[in-house]
Each structure stands twice: as C-alpha cells, then as structure tokens.
N, CA, C, O and CB atoms as a CASP TS submission, in Angstrom:
PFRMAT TS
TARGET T0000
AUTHOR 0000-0000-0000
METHOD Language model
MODEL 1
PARENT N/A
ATOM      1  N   UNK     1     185.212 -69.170 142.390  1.00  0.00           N
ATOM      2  CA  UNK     1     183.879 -68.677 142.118  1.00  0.00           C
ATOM      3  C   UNK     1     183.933 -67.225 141.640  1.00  0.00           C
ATOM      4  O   UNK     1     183.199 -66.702 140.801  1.00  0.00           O
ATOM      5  CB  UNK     1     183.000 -68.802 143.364  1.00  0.00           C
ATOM      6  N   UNK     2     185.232 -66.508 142.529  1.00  0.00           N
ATOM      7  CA  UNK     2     185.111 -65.157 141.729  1.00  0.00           C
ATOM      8  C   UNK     2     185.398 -65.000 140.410  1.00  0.00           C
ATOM      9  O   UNK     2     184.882 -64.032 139.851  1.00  0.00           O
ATOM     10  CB  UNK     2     185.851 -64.247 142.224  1.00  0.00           C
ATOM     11  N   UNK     3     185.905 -65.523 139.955  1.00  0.00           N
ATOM     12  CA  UNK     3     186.523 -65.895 138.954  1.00  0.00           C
ATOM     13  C   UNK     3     185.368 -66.078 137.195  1.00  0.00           C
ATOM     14  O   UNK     3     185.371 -65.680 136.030  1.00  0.00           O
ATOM     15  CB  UNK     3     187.224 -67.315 139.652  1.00  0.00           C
ATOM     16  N   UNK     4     184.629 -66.868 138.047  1.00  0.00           N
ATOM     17  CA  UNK     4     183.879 -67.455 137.243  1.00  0.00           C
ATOM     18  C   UNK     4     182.802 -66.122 136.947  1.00  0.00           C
ATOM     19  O   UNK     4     182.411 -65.989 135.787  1.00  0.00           O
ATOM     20  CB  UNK     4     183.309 -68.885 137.899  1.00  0.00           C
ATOM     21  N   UNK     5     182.268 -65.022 138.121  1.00  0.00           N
ATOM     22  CA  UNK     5     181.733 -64.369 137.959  1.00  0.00           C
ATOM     23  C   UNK     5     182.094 -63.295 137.162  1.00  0.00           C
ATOM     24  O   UNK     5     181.305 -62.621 136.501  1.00  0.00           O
ATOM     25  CB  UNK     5     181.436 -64.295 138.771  1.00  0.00           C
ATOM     26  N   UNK     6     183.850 -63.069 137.262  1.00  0.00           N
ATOM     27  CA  UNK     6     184.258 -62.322 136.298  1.00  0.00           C
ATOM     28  C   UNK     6     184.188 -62.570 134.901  1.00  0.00           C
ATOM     29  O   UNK     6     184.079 -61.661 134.078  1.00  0.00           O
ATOM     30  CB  UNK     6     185.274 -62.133 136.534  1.00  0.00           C
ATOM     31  N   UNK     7     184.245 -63.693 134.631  1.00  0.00           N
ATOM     32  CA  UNK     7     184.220 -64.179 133.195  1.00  0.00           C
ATOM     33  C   UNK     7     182.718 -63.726 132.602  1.00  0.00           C
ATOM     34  O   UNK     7     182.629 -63.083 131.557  1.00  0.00           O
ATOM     35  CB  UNK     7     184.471 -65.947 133.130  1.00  0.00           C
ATOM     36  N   UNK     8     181.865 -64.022 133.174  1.00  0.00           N
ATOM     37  CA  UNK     8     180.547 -64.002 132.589  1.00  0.00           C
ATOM     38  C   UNK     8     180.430 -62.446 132.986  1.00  0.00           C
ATOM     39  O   UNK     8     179.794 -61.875 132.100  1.00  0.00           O
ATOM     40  CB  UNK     8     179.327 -65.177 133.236  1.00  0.00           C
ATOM     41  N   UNK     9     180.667 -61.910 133.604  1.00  0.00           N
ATOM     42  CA  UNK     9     180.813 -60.157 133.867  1.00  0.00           C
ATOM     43  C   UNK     9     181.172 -59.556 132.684  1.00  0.00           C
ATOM     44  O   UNK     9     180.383 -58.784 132.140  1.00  0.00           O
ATOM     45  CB  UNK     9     182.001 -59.642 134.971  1.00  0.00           C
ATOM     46  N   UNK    10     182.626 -59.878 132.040  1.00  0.00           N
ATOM     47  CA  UNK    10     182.894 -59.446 131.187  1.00  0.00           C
ATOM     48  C   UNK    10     182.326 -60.243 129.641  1.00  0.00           C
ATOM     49  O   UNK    10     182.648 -59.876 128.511  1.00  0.00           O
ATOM     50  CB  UNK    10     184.140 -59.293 131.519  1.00  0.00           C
ATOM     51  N   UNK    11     181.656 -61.095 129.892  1.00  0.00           N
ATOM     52  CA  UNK    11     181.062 -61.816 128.806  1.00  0.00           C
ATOM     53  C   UNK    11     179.265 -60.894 128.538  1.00  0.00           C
ATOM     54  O   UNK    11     178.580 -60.881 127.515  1.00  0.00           O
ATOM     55  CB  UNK    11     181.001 -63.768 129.408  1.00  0.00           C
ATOM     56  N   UNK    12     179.117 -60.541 129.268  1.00  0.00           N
ATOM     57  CA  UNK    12     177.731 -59.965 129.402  1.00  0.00           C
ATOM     58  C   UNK    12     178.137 -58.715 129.046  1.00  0.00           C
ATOM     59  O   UNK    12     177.260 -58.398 128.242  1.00  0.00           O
ATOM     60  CB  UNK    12     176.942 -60.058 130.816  1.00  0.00           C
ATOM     61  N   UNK    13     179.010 -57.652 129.130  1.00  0.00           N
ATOM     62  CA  UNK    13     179.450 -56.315 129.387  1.00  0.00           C
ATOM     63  C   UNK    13     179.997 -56.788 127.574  1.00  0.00           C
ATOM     64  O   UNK    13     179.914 -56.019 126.616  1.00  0.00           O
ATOM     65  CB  UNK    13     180.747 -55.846 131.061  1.00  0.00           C
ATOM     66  N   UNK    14     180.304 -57.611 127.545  1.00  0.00           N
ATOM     67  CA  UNK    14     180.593 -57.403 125.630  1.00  0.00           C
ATOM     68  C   UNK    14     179.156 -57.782 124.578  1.00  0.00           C
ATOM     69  O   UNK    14     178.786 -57.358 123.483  1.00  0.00           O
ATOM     70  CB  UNK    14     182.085 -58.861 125.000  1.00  0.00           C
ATOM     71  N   UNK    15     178.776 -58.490 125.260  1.00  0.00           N
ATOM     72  CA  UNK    15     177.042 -58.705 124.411  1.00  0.00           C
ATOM     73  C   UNK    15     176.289 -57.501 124.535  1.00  0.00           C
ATOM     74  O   UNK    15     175.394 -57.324 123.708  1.00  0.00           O
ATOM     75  CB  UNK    15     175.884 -59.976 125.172  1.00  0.00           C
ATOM     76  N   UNK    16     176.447 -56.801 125.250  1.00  0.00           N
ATOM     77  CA  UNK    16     175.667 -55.689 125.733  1.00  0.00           C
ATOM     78  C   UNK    16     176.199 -54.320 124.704  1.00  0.00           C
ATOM     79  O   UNK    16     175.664 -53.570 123.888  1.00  0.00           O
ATOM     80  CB  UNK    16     175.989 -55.480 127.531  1.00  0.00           C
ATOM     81  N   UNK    17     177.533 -54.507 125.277  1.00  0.00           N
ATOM     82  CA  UNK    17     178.138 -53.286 123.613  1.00  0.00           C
ATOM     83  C   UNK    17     178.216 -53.591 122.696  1.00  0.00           C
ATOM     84  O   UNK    17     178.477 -52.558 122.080  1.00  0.00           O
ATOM     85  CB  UNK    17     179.387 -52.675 123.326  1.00  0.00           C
ATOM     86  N   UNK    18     178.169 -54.629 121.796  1.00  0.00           N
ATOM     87  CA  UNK    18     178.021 -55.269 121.105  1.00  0.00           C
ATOM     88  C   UNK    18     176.736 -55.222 120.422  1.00  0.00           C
ATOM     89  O   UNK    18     176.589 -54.430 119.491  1.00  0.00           O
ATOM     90  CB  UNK    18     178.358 -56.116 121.565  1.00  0.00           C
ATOM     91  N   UNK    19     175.616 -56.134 120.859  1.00  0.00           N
ATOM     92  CA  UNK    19     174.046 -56.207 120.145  1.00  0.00           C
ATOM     93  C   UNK    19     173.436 -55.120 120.885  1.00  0.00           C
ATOM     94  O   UNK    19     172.853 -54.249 120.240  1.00  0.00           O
ATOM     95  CB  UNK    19     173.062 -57.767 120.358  1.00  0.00           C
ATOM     96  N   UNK    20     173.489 -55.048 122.158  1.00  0.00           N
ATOM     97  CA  UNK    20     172.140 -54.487 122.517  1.00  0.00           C
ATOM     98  C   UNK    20     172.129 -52.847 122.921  1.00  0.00           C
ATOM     99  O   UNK    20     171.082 -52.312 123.286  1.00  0.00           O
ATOM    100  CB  UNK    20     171.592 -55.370 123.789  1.00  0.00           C
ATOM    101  N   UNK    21     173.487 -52.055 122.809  1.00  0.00           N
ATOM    102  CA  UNK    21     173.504 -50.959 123.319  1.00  0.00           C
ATOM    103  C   UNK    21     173.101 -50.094 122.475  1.00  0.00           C
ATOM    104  O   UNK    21     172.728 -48.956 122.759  1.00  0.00           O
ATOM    105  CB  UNK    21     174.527 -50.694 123.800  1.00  0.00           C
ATOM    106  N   UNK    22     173.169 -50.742 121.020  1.00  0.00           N
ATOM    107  CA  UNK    22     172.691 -49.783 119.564  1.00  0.00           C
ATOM    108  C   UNK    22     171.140 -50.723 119.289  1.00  0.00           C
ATOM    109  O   UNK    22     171.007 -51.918 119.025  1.00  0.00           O
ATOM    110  CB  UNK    22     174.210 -49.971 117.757  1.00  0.00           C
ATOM    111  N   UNK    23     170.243 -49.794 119.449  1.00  0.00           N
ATOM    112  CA  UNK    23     168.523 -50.263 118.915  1.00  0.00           C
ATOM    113  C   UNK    23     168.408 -51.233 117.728  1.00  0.00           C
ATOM    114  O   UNK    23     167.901 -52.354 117.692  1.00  0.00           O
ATOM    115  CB  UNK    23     167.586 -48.851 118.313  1.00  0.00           C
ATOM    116  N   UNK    24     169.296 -50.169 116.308  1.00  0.00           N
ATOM    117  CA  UNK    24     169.369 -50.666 115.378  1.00  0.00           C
ATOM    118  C   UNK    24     170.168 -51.906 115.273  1.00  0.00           C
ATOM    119  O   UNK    24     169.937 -52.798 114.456  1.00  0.00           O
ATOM    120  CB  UNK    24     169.619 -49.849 114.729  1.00  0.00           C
ATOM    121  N   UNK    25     171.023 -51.912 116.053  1.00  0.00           N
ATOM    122  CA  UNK    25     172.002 -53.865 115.655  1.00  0.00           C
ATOM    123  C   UNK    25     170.939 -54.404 116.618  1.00  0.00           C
ATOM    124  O   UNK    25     171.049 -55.604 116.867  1.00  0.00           O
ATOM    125  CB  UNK    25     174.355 -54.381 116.427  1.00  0.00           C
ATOM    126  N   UNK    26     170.001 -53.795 117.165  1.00  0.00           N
ATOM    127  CA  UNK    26     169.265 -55.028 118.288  1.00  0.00           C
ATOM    128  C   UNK    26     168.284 -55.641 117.273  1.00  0.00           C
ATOM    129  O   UNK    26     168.155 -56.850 117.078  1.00  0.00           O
ATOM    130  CB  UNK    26     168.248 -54.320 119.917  1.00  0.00           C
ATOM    131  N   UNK    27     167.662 -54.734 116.702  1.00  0.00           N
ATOM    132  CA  UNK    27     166.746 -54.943 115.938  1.00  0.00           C
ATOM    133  C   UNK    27     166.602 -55.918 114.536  1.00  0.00           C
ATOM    134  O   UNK    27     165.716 -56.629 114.064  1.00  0.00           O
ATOM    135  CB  UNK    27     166.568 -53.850 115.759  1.00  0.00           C
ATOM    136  N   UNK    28     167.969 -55.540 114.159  1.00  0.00           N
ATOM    137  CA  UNK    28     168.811 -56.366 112.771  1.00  0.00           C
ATOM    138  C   UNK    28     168.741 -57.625 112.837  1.00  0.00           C
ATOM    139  O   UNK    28     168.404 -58.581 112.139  1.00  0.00           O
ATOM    140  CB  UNK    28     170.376 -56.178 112.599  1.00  0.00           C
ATOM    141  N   UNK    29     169.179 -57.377 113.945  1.00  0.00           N
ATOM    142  CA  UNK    29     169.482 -59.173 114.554  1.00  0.00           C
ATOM    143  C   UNK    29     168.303 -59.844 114.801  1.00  0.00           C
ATOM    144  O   UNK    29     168.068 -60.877 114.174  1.00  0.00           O
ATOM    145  CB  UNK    29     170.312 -59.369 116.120  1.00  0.00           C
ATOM    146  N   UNK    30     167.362 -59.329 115.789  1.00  0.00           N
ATOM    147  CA  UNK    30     165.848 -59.918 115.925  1.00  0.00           C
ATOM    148  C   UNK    30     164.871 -59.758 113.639  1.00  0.00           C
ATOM    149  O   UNK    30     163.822 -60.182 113.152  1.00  0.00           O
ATOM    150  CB  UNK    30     164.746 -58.244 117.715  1.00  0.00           C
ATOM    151  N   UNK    31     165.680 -59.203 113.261  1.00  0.00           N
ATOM    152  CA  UNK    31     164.837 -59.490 111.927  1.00  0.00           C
ATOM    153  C   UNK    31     165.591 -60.758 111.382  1.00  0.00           C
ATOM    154  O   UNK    31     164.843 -61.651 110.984  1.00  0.00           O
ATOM    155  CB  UNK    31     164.846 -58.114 110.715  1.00  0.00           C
ATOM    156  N   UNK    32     166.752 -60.959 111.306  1.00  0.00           N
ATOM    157  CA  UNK    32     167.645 -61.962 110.857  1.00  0.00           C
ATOM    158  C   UNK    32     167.182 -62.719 111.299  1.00  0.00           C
ATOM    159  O   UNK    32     166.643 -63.510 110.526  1.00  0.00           O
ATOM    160  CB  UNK    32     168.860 -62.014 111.026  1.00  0.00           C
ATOM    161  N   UNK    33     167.052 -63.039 112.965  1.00  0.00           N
ATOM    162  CA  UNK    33     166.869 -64.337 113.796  1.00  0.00           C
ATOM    163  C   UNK    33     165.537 -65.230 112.969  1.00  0.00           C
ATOM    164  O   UNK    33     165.367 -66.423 112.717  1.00  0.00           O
ATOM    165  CB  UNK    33     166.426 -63.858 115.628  1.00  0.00           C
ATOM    166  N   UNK    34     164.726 -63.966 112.711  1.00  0.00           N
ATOM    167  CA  UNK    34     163.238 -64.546 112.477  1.00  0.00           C
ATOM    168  C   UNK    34     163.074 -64.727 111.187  1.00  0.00           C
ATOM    169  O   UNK    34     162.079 -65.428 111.004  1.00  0.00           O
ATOM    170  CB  UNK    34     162.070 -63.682 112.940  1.00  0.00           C
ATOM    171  N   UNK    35     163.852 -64.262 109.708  1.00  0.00           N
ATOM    172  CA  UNK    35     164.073 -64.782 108.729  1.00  0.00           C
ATOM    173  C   UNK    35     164.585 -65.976 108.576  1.00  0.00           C
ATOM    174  O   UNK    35     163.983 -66.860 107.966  1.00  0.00           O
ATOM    175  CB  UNK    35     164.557 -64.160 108.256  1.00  0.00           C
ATOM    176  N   UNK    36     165.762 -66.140 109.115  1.00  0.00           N
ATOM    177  CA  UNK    36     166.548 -67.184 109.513  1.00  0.00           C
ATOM    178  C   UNK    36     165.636 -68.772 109.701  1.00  0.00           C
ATOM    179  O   UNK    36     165.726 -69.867 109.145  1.00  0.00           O
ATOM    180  CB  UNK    36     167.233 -66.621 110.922  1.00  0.00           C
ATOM    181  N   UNK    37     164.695 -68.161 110.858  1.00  0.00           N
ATOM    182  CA  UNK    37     163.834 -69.371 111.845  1.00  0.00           C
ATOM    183  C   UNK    37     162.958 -69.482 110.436  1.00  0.00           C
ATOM    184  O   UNK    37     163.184 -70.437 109.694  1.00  0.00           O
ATOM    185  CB  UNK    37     162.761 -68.787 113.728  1.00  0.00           C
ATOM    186  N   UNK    38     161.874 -68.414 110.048  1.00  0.00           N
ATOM    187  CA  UNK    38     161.161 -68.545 108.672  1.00  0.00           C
ATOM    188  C   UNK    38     161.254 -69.362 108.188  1.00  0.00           C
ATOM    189  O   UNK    38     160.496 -70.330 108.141  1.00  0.00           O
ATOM    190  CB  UNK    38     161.323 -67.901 107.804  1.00  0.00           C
ATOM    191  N   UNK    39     162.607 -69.104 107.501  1.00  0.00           N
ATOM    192  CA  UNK    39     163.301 -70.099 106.055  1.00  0.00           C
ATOM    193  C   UNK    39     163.569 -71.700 106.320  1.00  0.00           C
ATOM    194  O   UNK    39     163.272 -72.625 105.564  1.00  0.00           O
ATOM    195  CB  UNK    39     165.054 -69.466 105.583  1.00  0.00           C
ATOM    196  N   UNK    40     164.324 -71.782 107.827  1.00  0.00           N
ATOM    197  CA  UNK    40     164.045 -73.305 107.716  1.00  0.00           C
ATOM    198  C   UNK    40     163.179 -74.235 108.720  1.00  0.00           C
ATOM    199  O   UNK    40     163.279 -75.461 108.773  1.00  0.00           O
ATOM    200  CB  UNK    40     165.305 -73.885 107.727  1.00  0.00           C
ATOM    201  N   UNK    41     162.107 -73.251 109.694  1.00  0.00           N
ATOM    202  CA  UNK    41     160.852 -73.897 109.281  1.00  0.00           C
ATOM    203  C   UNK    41     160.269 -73.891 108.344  1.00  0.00           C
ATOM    204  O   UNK    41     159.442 -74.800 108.275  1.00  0.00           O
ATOM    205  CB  UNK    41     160.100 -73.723 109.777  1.00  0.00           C
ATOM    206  N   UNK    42     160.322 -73.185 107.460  1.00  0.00           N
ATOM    207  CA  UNK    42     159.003 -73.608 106.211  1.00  0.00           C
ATOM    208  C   UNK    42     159.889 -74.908 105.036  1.00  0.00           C
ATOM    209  O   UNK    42     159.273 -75.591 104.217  1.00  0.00           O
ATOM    210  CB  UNK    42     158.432 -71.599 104.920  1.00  0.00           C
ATOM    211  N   UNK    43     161.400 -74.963 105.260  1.00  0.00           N
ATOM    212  CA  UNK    43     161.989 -75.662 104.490  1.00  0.00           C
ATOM    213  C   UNK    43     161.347 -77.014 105.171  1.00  0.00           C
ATOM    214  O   UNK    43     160.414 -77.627 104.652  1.00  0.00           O
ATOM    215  CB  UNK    43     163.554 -75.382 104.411  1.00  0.00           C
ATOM    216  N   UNK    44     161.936 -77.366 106.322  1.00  0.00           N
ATOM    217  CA  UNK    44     161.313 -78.056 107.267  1.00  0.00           C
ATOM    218  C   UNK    44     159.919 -79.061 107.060  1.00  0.00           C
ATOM    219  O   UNK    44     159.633 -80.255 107.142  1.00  0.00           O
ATOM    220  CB  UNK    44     161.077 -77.063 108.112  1.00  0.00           C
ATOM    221  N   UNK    45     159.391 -78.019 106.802  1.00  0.00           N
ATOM    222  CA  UNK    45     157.676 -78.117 106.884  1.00  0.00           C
ATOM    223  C   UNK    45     157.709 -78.540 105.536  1.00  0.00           C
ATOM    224  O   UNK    45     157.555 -79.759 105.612  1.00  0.00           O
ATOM    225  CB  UNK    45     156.587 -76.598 107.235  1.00  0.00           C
ATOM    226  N   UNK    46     157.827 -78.220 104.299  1.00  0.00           N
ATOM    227  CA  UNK    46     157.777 -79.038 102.977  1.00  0.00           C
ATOM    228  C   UNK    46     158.227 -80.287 102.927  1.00  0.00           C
ATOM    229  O   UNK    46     157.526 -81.239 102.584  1.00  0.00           O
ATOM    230  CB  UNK    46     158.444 -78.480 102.004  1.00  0.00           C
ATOM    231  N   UNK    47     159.638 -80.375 103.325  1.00  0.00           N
ATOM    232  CA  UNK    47     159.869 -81.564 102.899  1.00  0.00           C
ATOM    233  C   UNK    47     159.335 -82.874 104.009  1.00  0.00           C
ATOM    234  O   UNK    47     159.373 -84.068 103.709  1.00  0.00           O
ATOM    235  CB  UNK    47     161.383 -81.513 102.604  1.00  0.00           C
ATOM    236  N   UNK    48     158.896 -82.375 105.197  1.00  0.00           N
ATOM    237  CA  UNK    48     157.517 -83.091 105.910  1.00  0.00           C
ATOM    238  C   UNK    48     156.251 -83.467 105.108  1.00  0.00           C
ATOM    239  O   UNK    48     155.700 -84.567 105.160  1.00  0.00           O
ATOM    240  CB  UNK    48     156.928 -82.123 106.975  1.00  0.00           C
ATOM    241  N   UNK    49     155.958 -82.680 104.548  1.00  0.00           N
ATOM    242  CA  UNK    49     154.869 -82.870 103.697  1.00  0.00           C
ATOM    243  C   UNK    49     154.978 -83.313 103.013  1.00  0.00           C
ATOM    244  O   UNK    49     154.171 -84.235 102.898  1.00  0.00           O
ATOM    245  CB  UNK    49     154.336 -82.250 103.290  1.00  0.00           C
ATOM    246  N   UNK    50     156.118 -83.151 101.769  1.00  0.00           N
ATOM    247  CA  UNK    50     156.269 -83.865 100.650  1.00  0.00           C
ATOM    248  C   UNK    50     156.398 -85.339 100.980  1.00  0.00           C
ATOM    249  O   UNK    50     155.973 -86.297 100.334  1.00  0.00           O
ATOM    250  CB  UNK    50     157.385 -83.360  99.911  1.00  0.00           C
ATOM    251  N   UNK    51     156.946 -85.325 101.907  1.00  0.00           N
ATOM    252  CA  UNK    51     157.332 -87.264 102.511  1.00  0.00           C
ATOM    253  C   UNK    51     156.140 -87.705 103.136  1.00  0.00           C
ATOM    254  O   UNK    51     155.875 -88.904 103.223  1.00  0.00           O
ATOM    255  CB  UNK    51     158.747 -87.566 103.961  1.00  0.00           C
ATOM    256  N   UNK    52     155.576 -87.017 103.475  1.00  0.00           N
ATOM    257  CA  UNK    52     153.684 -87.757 104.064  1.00  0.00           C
ATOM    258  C   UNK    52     152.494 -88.014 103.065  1.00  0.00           C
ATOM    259  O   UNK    52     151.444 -88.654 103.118  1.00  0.00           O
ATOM    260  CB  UNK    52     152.735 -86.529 105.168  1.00  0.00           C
ATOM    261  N   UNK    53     153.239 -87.090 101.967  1.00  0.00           N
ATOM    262  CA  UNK    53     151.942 -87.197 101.034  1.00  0.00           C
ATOM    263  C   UNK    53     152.642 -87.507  99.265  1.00  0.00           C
ATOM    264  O   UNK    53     152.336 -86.873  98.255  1.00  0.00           O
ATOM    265  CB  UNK    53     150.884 -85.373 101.182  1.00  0.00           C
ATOM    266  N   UNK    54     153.806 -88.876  99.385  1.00  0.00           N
ATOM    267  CA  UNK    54     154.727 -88.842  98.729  1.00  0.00           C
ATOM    268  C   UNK    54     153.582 -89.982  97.769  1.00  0.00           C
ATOM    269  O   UNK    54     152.900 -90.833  98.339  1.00  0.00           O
ATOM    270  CB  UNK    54     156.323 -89.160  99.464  1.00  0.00           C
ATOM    271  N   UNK    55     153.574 -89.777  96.350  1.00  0.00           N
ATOM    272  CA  UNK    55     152.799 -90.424  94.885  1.00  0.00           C
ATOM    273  C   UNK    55     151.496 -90.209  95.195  1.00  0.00           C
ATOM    274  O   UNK    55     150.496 -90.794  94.779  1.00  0.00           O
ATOM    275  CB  UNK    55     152.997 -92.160  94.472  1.00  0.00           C
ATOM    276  N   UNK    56     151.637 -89.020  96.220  1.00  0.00           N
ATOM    277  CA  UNK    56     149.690 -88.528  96.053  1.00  0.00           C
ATOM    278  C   UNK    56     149.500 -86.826  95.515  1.00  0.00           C
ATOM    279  O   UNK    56     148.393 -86.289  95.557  1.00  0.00           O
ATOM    280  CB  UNK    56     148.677 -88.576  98.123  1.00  0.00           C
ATOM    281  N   UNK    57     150.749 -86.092  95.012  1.00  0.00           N
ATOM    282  CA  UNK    57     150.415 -85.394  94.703  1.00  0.00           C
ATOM    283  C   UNK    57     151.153 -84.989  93.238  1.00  0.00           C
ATOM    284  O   UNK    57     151.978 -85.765  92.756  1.00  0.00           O
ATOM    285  CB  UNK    57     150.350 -84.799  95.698  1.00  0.00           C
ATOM    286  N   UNK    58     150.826 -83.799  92.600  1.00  0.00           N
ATOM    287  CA  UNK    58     150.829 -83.522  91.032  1.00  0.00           C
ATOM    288  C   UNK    58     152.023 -83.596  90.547  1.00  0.00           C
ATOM    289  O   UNK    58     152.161 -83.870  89.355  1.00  0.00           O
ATOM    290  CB  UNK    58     150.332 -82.234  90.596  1.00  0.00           C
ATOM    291  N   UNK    59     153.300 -83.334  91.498  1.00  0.00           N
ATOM    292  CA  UNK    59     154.265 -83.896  90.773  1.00  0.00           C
ATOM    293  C   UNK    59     154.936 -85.002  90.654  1.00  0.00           C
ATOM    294  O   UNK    59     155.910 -85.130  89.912  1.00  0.00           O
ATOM    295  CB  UNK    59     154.878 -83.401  90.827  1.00  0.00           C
ATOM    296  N   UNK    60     154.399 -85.998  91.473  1.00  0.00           N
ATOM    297  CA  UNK    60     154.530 -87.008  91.771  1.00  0.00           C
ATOM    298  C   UNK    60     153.975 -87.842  90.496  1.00  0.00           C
ATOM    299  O   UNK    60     154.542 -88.604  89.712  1.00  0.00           O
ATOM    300  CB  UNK    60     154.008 -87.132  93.020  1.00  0.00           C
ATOM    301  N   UNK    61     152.737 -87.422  90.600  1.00  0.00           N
ATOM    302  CA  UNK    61     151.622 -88.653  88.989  1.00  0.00           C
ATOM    303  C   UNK    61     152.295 -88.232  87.682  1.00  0.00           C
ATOM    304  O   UNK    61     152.842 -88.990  86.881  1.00  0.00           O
ATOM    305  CB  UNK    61     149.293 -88.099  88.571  1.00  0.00           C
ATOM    306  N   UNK    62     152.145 -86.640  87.572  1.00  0.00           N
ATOM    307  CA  UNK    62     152.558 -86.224  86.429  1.00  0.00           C
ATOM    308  C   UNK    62     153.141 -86.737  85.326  1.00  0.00           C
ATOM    309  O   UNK    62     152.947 -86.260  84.207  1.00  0.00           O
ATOM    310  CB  UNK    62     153.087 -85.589  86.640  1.00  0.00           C
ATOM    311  N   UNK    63     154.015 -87.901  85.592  1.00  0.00           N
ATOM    312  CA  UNK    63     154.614 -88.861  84.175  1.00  0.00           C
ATOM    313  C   UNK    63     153.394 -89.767  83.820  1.00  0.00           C
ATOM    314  O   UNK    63     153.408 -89.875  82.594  1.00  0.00           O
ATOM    315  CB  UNK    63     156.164 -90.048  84.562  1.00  0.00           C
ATOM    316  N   UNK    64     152.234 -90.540  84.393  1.00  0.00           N
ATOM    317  CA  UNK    64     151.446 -91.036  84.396  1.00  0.00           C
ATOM    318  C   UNK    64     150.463 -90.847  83.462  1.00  0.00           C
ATOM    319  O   UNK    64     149.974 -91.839  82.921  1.00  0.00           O
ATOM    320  CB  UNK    64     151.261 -90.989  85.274  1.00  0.00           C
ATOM    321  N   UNK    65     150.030 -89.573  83.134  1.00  0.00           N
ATOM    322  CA  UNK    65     148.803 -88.642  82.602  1.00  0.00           C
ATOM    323  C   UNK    65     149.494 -87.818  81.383  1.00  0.00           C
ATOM    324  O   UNK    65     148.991 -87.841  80.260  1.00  0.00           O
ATOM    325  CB  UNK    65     148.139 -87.474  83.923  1.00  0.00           C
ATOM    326  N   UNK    66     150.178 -87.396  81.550  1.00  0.00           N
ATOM    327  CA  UNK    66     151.505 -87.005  79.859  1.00  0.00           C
ATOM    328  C   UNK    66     151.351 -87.478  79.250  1.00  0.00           C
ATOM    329  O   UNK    66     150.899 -88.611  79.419  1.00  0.00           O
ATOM    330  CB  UNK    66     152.948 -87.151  79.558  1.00  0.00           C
ATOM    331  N   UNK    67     151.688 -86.814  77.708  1.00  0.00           N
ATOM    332  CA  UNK    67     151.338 -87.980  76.797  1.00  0.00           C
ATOM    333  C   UNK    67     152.944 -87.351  75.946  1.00  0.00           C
ATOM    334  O   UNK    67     153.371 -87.915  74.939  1.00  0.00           O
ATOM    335  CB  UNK    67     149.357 -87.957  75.777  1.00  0.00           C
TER
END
C-alpha cells in the first residue's frame, strides 16, 4: 500500500510541475482542451444532422432542380 501511495505521490508531484505550477501552461492547456472538445462536438453534431435530415436538404436535391 505504501508503495502504491508513492507512485501516485510522485505521479501528482510531476503533473503539478509540469501543467499546473506555470498559470500560462495551465491555461494553454484549458484553451486547447476546449478547442479540441469545440471541434469535435460540432464535427459530431453535423454529421448527426446531416444523417437525420439526409434528401431533405439543399445539397442533397440540388442535382434535381439544375439544369
């Protein structure tokens, strides 16, 4: 058990110097995280949509109405 506490002791004591002891890498990272999350929920979220609302919308008909 001591053992185990050491591991995560020194696992916490390197995340800590690492991300969180400098503001700016804390911060970097919380902008990344949330670009990151952004990009593929909204990727996410389209191609949900596109598949729910698939030969009902404009690019879908578009060969139809062309001349």
């Amino acid at each position: 058990m001591d053992a185990r506490n050491n591991g995560l002791e020194k696992f916490s004591r390197s995340v800590y110097r690492t991300i969180f002891r400098r503001n700016s890498v804390f911060m970097v990272g919380i902008f990344a995280t949330a670009f990151a999350f952004e990009m593929a929920f909204d990727t996410a979220t389209d191609r949900w949509w596109d598949r729910m609302n698939k030969d009902k919308q404009w690019k879908d008909i578009k060969d139809r109405y062309s001349q």
